[in-house]
C-alpha positions, 0 to 999 in steps of 0.5 A, a space after each residue: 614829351 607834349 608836356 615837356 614841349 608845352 613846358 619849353 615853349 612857355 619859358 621861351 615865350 615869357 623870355 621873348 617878352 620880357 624886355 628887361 632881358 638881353 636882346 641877345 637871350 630873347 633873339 636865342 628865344 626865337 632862335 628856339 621857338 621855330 623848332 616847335 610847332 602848335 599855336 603857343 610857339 606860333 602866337 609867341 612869334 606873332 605877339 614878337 613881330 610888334 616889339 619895340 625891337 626892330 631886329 626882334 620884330 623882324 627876326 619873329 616874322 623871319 621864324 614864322 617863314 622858316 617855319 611855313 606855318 600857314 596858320 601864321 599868314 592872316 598876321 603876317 598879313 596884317 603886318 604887311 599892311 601895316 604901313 604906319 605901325 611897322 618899320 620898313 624892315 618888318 614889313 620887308 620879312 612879312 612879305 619874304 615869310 609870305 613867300 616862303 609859306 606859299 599861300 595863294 591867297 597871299 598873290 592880291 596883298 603881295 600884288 597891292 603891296 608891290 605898287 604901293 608900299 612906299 619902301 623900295 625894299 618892300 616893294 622888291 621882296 612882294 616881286 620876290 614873293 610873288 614869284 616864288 609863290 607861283 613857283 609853289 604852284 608849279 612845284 618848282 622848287 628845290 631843298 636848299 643845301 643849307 637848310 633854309 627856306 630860301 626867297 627864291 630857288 636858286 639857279 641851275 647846276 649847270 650855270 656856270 660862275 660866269 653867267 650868275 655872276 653877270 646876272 647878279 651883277 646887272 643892275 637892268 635884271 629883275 630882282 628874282 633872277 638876281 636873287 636866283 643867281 646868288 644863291 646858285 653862286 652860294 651852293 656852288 661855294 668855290 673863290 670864284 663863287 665868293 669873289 661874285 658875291 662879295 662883289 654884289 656888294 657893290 650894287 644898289 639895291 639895299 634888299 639885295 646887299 643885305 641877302 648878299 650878306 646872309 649868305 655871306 654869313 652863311 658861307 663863313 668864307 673868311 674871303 669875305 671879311 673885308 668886304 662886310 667890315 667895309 659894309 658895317 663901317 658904313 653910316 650911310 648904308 641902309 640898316 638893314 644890310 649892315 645889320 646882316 654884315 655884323 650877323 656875317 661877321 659874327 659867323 666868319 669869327 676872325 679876330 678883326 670882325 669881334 673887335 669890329 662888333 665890339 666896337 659897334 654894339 653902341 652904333 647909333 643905328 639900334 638895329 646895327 648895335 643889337 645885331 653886333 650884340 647878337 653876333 657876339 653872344 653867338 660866337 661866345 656860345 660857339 667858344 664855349 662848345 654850347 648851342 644856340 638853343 636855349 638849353 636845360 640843366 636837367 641831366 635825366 631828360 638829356 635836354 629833351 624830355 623837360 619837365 615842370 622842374 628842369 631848370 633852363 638856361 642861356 
């Protein structure tokens, strides 16, 4: 199984950097590579966090969180600091991955970062880390039901919509309380939940409308789909949040968001043409009964025990 695992990680790796490829098929790549642990899938995701491709470089750095790979935090590191060399949006995942892996090491760079990164998205998501690295320490956290490591924890159970909808919506709330009500509202789930949330969309932190928007995908509440046609179509709303409606789109898959991402996949905006790309492919795959891990041919390993023969495909 080592050799079987040694043998994917590597086909992943070469795939990831060959830039002739798809976007789409080397954002799959990283999609896979955070399902192994060891030190090739970890230097394949930071090796991704310098590509030319802001939504690669980001998503690379989003995996290196989810995976909670402590041994990935000296990169993530240098990425955060990387004022001149790294878009605002690979920095931004940098500082949420350092959050998510927990470090308290990381408390000083995220501290400095805060004041003097000179993105207010940035600066929001250390305040966000920063805290739920404390919350680490206190052991204060709790799995998400949607299987993510989440920026923040969300708010109790016994909140009601009400309440979390008045802190999500109050512009004067700091930012971990705001977040910590968006996803109290998404595990609750009901009209009234969805109906908070996509109001948020409305607010005036990008940070905090392209998280609304994540979670929006990951609800797949049809309910939703105006609100983030709306944000796609928008040309003077951040990337960053458009490029998470087009994902959220992708996964809701009505018929009106795949002619929108069609449209869209030549969007000026790099990042918001590769996203509407990615979300195609994904709902293509869903189409076709296939996963979004890259799979194997090889009938006798079951797509698992892979050898140095099997053949890999999208």
């Amino acid at each position: 199984m080592a050799e079987a695992e040694a043998n994917m990680v590597a086909f992943l790796r070469g795939c990831l950097q060959d830039s002739s490829l798809p976007v789409q098929h080397r954002w799959r790549a990283i999609f896979s590579l955070r399902n192994y642990k060891g030190e090739d899938a970890r230097q394949a995701l930071i090796d991704a966090m310098s590509d030319e491709s802001n939504l690669l470089a980001h998503e690379a750095a989003f995996a290196l969180g989810q995976m909670q790979d402590a041994e990935a935090v000296s990169a993530l590191r240098r990425t955060l600091k990387g004022v001149e060399e790294f878009h605002p949006i690979v920095r931004h995942e940098a500082a949420e991955a350092l959050g998510a892996i927990g470090r308290p090491e990381c408390l000083d760079l995220l501290k400095e970062a805060l004041v003097s990164d000179p993105a207010p998205e940035v600066r929001e998501t250390c305040d966000l880390a920063l805290h739920r690295i404390q919350q680490v320490q206190a052991d204060d956290l709790e799995e998400s039901p949607f299987r993510s490591v989440d920026p923040a924890v969300a708010a109790s159970s016994s909140s009601s919509v009400a309440e979390m909808r008045k802190v999500l919506l109050d512009e004067n709330e700091k930012m971990h309380e705001r977040y910590a009500a968006l996803f109290g509202l998404r595990n609750r789930g009901s009209p009234e939940a969805v109906d908070a949330i996509v109001a948020s969309l409305q607010c005036e932190s990008a940070l905090l409308k392209h998280e609304v928007a994540y979670v929006l995908g990951q609800l797949q509440d049809k309910a939703s789909t105006e609100a983030l046609v709306t944000t796609l179509k928008d040309a003077t709303e951040h990337p960053m949040v458009r490029h998470e409606a087009a994902e959220a789109l992708g996964s809701i898959a009505d018929e009106r968001s795949v002619a929108l991402l069609k449209s869209f996949s030549t969007d000026a905006e790099p990042i918001v043409a590769q996203s509407c790309a990615v979300a195609l492919h994904m709902l293509e795959l869903e189409q076709q009964g296939k996963s979004f891990e890259v799979g194997c041919t090889n009938p006798e390993c079951g797509g698992v025990d892979h050898s140095s023969t099997c053949v890999l495909v999208w």
